[in-house]
N, C-alpha and C positions, 0 to 999 in steps of 0.2 A: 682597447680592442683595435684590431688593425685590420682595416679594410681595402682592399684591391677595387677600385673603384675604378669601370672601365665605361668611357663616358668620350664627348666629344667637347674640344676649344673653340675649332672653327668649321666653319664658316658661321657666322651668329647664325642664331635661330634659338629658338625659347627652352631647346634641347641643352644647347651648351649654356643658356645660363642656370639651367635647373641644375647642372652637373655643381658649374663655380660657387654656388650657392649652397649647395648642400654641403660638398665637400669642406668650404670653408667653416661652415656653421658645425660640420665637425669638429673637424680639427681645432677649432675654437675650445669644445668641448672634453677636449683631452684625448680625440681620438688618431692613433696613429692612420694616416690616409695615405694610399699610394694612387696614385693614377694612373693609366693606362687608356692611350687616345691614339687615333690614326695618325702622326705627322712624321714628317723627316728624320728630325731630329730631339732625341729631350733638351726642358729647358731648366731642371732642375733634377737631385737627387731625388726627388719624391715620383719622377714619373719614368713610363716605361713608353718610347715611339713604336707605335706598329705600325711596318709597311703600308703603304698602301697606291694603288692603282689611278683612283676618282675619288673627290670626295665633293661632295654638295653639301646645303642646306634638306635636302631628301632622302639623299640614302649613300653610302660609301661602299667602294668597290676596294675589298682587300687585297693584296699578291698574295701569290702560295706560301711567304714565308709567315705570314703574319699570326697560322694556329701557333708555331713551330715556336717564333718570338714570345708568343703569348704565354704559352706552357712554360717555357723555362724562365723566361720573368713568375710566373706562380710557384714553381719550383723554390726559386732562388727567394721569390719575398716571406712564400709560407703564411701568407694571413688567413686570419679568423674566419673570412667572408670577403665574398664577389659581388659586388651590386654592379650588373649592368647596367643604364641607361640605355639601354635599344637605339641604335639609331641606323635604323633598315640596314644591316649588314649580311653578308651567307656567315659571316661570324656568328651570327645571333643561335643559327640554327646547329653551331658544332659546339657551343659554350657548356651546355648543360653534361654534354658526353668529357668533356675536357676537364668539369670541375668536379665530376664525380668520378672519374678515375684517380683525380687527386687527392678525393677525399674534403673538396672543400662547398660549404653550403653554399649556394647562388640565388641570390636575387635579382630579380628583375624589376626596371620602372620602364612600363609601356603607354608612351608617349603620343602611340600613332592617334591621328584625330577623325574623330566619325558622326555621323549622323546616324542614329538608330533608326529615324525611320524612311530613312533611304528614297529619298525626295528628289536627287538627281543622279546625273550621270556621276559627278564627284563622288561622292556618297556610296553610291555602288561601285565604287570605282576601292574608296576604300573597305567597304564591307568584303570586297573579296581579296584584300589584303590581309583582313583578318580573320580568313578562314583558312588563309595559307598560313597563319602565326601560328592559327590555336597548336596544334599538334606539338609543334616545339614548346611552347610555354605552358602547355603540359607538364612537361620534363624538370621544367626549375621548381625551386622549393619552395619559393616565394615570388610572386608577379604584384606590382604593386600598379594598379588604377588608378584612375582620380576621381570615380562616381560608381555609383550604386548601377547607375544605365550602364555605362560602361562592361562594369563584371558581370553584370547580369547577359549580355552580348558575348563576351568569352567565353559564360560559361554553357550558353545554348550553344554555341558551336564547338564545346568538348573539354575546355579546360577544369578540371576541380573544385569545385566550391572555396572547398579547404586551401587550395591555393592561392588565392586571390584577397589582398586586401586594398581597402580604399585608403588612401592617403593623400587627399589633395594639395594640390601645389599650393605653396606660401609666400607671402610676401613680409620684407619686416618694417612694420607696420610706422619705426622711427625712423626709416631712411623717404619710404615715403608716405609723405604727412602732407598737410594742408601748410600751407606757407607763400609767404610771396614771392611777389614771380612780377618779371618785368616786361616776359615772352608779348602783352598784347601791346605796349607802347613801342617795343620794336616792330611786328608787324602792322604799328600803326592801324586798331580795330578795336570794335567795342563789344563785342564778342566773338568768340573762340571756336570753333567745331575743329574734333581732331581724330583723326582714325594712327595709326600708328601700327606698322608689322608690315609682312613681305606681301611685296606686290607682284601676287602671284595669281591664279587662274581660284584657289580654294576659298581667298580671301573676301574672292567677289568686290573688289574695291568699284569696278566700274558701274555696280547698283547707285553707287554712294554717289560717287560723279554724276551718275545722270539725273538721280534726283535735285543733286546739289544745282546743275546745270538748270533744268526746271525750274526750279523755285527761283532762280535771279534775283536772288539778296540784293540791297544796296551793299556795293563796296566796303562800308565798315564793316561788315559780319563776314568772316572768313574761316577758311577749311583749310587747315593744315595736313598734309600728308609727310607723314614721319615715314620712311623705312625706304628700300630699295629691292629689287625684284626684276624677273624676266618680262613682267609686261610694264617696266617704268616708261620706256622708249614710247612706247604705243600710245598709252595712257597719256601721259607726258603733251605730245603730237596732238591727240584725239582733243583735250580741251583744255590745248593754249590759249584757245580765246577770252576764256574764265579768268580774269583777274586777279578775281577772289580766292583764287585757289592756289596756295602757297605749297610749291613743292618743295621739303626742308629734305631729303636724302638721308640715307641713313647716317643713324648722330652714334658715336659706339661711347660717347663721355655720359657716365650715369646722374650726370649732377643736371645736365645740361637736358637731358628726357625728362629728369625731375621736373625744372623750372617751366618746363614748358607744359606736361602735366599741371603744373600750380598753377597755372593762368588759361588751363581749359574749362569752358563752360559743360563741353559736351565733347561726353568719347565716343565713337561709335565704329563700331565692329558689325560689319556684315558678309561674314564667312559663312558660306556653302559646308563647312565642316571644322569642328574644332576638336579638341582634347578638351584640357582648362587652359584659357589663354593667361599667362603671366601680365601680358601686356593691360589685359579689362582688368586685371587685382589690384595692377600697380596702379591704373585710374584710379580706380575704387576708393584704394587704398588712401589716397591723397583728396579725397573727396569729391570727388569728378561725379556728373549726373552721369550715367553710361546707357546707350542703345546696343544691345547685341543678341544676334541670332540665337535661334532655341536649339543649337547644333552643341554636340558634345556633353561637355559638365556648363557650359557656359548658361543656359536658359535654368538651369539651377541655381547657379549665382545670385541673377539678378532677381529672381522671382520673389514674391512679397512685396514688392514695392522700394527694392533695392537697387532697380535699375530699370529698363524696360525692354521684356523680350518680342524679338522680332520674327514674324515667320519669313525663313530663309527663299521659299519661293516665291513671295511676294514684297521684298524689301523696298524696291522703288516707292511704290505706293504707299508705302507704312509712312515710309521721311519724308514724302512731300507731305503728309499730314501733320506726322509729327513735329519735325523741326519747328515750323512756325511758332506753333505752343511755348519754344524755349527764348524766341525771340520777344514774344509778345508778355510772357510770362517770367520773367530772368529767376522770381523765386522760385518758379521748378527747379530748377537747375541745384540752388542750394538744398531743397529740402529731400531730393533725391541723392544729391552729395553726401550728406549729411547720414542715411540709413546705409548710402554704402560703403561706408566709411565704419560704420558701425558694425555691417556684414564680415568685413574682413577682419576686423579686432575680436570677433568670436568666433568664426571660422577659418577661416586664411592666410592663418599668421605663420612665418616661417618656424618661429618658437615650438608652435602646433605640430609643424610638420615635423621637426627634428625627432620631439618628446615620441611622435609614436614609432616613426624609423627606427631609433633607437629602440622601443620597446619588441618591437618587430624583431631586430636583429637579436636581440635576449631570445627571444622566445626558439629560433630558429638553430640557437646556438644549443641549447638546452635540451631540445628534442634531437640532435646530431648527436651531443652526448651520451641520451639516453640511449639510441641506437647502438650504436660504439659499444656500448656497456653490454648490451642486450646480446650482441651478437657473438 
């Protein structure tokens, strides 16, 4: 099968590793993969550069040439199938008209992240991003979600039933695994707390700090802050006085997130709004105890006793409660590791993800044909 798979490299964000991830685990699979991404330049025969204007971790602003390149690159490669990856473009909204004048079936994977029950400003901030979506994602063949909450949200605001399948993000579950890690004799500590992703305004990292700050651990128990973002500067400034708070910047070596994963007691994620975070699977994944908000697919995750969910409006007060418990308790930690470690080797496994994708894209193909035939 050959796929047109238009999807983003940079700027990191959990967008483009879903993309390099998927794509690879095709292509693995014996599938012809072409990609199509906003940059300058291509860096291989397999990809196609589309203009472009801005591009963030949020949303990418195309030039006028970018339908024009788009089209004639589909022309010219002819494949089976389009799977976008969404990522907030005015492309998103001309694709479905561009791929059916071509005659070619289009998928979508909508990434945007929410809160169903619309708890703050963020939250409503993206619920009415996705009332500006539903209408175009309509139009595609296929829209792929990561939760049952989620389509059920697209589809009260107009999207098809029939359109929509759940397919949650994966992690492979042998890259990351439980293993040692040297990560806390370097930062010199006997236990671990680690949040890790962009430090941005959705992520609510400053919940985290200020409970962290409160609590005034002794110096061996530290908080590692993995990632980079528009509030680092601030954050950073706000509580230099914290010792114990290890600012590691964004790491892009995957070995090196690993290791430092392997040697976390505790993940914790306390986002204002999520999708499914790849970054709580890859905890998970590697056996990590994880704290994270009930926002998106993520309070699905951890529920059962796979991790522990957090109400997103109240998150200060939940960690000065809870953290203690992992300091005073260190076998929480393991025997929480341990069930979510289990959660992702039956649900969230990249394997998982691929098997239905692929069945997905069968299914999609087959009813194209029938049409075809029909008409």
């Amino acid at each position: 099968m050959h796929i047109a798979w238009l999807g983003k490299k940079t700027p990191f964000c959990g967008n483009v590793t879903y993309s390099l991830e998927v794509t690879q685990s095709l292509r693995d699979r014996g599938h012809q993969v072409s990609f199509l991404h906003f940059d300058l330049e291509r860096e291989s025969e397999t990809e196609v550069a589309l203009p472009y204007l801005y591009k963030s971790t949020i949303y990418t602003l195309p030039t006028l040439r970018s339908s024009k390149v788009l089209i004639n690159a589909l022309q010219e490669l002819r494949p089976d199938i389009v799977h976008a990856s969404l990522a907030l473009s005015p492309l998103d909204f001309t694709l479905p008209e561009i791929c059916h004048d071509l005659g070619i079936p289009l998928v979508a994977t909508f990434h945007l992240p929410f809160d169903a029950k619309r708890r703050n400003l963020t939250s409503s901030t993206q619920q009415f991003t996705y009332q500006i979506y539903a209408p175009a994602l309509a139009e595609y063949d296929q829209v792929v979600v990561f939760s049952d909450l989620q389509k059920d949200l697209l589809h009260r605001l107009g999207v098809p039933m029939d359109r929509l399948t759940v397919i949650p993000n994966g992690v492979d579950p042998d890259r990351y695994s439980p293993g040692p890690s040297k990560i806390k004799e370097e930062l010199q500590c006997e236990r671990l707390f680690l949040f890790q992703g962009r430090l941005a305004v959705e992520k609510n990292v400053e919940s985290l700090l200020r409970a962290w700050q409160r609590l005034n651990f002794p110096h061996k128990y530290k908080l590692a802050i993995v990632g980079d973002g528009p509030l680092a500067p601030l954050l950073k400034a706000s509580y230099s006085h914290c010792s114990n708070i290890v600012w590691m910047g964004y790491i892009g070596e995957e070995q090196r997130r690993i290791e430092i994963l392997r040697g976390t007691d505790v993940f914790i994620l306390p986002s204002l709004v999520e999708g499914l975070s790849l970054s709580l699977l890859e905890a998970m994944s590697c056996g990590v105890a994880c704290l994270a908000t009930d926002v998106g697919a993520d309070g699905e995750v951890v529920n059962g006793g796979a991790g522990i969910a957090l109400d997103s409006t109240n998150v200060v007060n939940q960690l000065i409660t809870l953290l203690p418990l992992f300091i005073d308790h260190p076998e929480l930690s393991a025997m929480i590791g341990r069930k979510a470690r289990q959660r992702v080797l039956e649900r969230y496994t990249l394997h998982q993800n691929i098997n239905q994708l692929e069945n997905l894209y069968h299914r999609i193909l087959k009813q194209y044909s029938f049409s075809l035939a029909s008409s």
